[in-house]
N, CA and C atoms as a LAMMPS dump frame, in Angstrom:
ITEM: TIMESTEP
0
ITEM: NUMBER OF ATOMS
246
ITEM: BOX BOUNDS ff ff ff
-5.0000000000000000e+02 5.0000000000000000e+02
-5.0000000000000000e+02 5.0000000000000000e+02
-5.0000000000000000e+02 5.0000000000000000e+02
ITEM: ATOMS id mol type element x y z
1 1 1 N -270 -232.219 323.206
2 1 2 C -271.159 -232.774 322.526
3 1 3 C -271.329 -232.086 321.184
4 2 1 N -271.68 -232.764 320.158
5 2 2 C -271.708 -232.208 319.056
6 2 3 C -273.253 -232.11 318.392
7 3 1 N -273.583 -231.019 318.6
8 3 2 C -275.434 -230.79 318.906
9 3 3 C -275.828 -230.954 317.293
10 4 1 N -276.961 -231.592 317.144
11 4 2 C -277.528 -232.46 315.65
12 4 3 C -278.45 -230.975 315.237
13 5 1 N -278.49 -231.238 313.792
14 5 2 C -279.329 -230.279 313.666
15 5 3 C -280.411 -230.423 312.822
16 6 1 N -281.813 -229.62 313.855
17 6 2 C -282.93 -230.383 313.936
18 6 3 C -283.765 -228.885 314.522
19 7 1 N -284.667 -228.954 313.904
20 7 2 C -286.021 -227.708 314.269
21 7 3 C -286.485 -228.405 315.251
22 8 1 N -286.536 -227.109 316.211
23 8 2 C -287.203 -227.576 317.831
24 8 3 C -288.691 -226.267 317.867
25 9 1 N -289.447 -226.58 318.142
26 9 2 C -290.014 -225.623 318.376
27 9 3 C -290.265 -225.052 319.893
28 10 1 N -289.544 -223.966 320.647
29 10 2 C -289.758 -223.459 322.01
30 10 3 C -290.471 -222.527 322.646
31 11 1 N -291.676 -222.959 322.978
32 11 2 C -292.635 -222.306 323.537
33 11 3 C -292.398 -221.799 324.993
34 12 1 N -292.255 -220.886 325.465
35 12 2 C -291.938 -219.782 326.72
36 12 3 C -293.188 -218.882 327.274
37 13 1 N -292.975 -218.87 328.579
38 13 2 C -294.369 -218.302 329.633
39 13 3 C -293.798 -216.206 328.937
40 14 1 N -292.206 -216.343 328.619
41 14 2 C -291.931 -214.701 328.646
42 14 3 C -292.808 -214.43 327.388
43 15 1 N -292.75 -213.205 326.953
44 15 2 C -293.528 -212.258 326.009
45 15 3 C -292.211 -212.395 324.892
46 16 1 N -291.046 -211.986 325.78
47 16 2 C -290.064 -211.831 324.742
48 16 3 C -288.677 -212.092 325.248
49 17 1 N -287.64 -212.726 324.389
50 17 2 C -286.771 -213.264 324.578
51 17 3 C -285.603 -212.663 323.723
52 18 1 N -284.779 -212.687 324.197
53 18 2 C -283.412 -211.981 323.284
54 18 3 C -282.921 -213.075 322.736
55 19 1 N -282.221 -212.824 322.339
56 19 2 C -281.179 -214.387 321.028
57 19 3 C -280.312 -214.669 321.761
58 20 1 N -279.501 -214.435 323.225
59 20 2 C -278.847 -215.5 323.985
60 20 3 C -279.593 -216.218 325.144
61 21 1 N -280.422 -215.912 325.334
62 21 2 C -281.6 -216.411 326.063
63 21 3 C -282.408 -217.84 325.234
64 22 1 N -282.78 -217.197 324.035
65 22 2 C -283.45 -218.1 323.329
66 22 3 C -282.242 -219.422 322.976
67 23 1 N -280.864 -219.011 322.482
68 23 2 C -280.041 -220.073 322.372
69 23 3 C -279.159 -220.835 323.656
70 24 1 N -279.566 -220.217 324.692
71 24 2 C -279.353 -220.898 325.512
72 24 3 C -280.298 -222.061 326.017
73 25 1 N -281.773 -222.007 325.997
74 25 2 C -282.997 -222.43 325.96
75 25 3 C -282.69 -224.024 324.72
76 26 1 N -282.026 -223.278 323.662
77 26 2 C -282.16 -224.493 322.832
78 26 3 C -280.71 -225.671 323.239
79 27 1 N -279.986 -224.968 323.896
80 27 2 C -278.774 -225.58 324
81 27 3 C -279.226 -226.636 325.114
82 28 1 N -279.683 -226.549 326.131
83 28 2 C -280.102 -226.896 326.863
84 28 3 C -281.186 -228.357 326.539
85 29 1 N -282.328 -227.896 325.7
86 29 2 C -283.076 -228.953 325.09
87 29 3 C -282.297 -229.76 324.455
88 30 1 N -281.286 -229.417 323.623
89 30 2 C -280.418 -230.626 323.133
90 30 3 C -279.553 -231.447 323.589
91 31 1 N -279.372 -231.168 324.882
92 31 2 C -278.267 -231.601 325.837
93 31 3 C -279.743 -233.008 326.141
94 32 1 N -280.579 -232.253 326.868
95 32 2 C -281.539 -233.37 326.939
96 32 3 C -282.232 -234.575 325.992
97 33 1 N -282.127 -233.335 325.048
98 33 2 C -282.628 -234.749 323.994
99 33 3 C -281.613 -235.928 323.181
100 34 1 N -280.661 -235.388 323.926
101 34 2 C -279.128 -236.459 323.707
102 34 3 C -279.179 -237.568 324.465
103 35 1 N -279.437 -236.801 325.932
104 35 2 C -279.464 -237.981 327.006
105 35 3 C -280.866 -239.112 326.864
106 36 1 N -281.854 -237.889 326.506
107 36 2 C -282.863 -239.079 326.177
108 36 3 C -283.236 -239.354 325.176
109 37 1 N -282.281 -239.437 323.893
110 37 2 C -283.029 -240.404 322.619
111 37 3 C -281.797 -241.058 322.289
112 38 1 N -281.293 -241.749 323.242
113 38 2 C -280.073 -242.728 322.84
114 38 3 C -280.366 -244.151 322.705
115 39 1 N -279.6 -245.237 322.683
116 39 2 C -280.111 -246.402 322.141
117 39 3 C -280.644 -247.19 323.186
118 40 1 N -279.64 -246.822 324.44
119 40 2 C -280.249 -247.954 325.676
120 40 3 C -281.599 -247.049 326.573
121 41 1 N -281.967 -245.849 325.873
122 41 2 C -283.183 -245.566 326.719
123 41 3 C -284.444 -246.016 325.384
124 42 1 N -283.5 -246.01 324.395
125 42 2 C -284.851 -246.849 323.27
126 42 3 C -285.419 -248.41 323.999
127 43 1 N -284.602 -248.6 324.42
128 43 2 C -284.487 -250.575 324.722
129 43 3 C -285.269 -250.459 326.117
130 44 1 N -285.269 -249.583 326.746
131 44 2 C -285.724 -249.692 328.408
132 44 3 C -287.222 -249.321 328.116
133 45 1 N -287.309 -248.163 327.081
134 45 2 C -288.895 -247.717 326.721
135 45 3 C -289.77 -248.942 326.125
136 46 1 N -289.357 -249.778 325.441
137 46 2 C -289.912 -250.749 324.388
138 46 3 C -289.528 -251.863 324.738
139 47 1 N -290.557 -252.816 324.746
140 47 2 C -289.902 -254.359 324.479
141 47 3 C -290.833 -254.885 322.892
142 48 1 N -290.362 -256.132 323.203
143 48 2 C -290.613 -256.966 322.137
144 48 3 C -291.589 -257.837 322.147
145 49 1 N -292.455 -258.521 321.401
146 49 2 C -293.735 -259.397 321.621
147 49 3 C -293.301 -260.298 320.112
148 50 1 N -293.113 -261.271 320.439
149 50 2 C -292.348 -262.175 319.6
150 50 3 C -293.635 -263.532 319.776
151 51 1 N -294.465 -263.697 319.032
152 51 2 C -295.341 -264.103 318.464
153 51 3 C -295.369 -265.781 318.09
154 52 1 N -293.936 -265.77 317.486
155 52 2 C -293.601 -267.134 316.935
156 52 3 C -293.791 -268.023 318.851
157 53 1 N -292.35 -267.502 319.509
158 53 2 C -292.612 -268.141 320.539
159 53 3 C -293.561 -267.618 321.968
160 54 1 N -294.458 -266.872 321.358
161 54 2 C -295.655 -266.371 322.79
162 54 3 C -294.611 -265.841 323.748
163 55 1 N -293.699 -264.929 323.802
164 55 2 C -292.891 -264.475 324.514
165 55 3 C -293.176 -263.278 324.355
166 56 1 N -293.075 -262.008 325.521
167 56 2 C -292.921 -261.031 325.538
168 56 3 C -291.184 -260.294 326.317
169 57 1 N -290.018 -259.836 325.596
170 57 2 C -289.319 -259.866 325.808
171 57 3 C -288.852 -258.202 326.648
172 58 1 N -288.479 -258.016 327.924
173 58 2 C -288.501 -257.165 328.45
174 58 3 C -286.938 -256.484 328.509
175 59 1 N -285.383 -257.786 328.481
176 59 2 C -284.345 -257.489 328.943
177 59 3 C -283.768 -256.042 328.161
178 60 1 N -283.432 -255.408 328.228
179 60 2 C -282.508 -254.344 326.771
180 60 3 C -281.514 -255.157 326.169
181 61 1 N -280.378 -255.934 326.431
182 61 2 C -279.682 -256.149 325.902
183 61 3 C -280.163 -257.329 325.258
184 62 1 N -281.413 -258.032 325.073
185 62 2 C -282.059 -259.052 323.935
186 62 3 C -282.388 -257.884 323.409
187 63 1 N -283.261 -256.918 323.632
188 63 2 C -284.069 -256.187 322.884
189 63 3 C -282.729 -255.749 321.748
190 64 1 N -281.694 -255.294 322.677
191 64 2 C -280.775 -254.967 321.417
192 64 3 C -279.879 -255.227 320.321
193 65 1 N -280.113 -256.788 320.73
194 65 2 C -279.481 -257.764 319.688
195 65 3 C -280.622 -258.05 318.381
196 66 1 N -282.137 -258.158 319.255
197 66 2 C -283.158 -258.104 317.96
198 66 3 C -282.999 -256.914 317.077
199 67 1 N -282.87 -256.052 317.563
200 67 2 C -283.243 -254.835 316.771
201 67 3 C -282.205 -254.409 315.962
202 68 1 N -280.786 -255.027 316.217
203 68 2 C -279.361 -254.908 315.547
204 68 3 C -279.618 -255.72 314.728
205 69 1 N -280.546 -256.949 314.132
206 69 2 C -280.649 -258.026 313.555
207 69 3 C -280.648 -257.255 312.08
208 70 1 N -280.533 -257.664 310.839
209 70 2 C -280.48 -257.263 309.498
210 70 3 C -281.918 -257.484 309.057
211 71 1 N -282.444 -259.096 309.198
212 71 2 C -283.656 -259.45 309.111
213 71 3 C -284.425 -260.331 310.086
214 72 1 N -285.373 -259.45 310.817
215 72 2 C -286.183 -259.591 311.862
216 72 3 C -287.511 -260.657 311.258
217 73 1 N -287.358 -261.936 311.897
218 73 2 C -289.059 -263.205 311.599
219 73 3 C -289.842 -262.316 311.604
220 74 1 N -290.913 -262.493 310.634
221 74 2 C -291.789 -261.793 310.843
222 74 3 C -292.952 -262.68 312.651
223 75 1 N -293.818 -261.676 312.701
224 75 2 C -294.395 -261.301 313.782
225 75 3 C -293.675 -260.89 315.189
226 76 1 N -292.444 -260.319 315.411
227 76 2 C -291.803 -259.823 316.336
228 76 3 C -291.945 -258.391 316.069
229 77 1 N -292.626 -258.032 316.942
230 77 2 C -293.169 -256.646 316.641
231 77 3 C -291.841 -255.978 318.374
232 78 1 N -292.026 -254.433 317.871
233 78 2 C -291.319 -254.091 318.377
234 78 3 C -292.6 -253.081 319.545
235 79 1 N -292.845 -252.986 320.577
236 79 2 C -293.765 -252.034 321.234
237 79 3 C -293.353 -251.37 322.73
238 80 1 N -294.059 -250.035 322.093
239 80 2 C -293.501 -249.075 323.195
240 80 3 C -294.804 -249.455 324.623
241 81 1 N -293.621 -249.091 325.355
242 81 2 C -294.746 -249.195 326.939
243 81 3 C -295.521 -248.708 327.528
244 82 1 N -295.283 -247.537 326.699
245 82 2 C -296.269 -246.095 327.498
246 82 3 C -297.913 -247.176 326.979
């Protein structure tokens, strides 16, 4: 895996941490935040509300052909589920 680089900020219950502790801590968060900020957990989090035709679109692989689109109709909004 080829880890991105990006300020994490890591908050810990210890007082104090040594520097292979602490980079192990971060190695770890990035492993995770690989698995979860990829494209098909974008598509499973979010659907689509497409306006023109009163559709709310749930599948990932529509979601991911809209969102691959160059230029998106307007009122197809893109929304998260939480």
């Amino acid at each position: 895996m080829n880890p991105q680089n990006r300020d994490l900020l890591v908050l810990t219950k210890k007082q104090r941490m040594n520097q292979q502790e602490l980079e192990h801590e971060v190695e770890l968060l990035a492993d995770l935040l690989y698995h979860a900020e990829n494209f098909d957990a974008f598509c499973i989090a979010n659907e689509i509300i497409d306006l023109n035709r009163y559709k709310i679109i749930l599948k990932p692989s529509v979601i991911q052909k809209i969102i691959r689109q160059k230029k998106i109709r307007p009122f197809v909004f893109i929304s998260n589920k939480n």
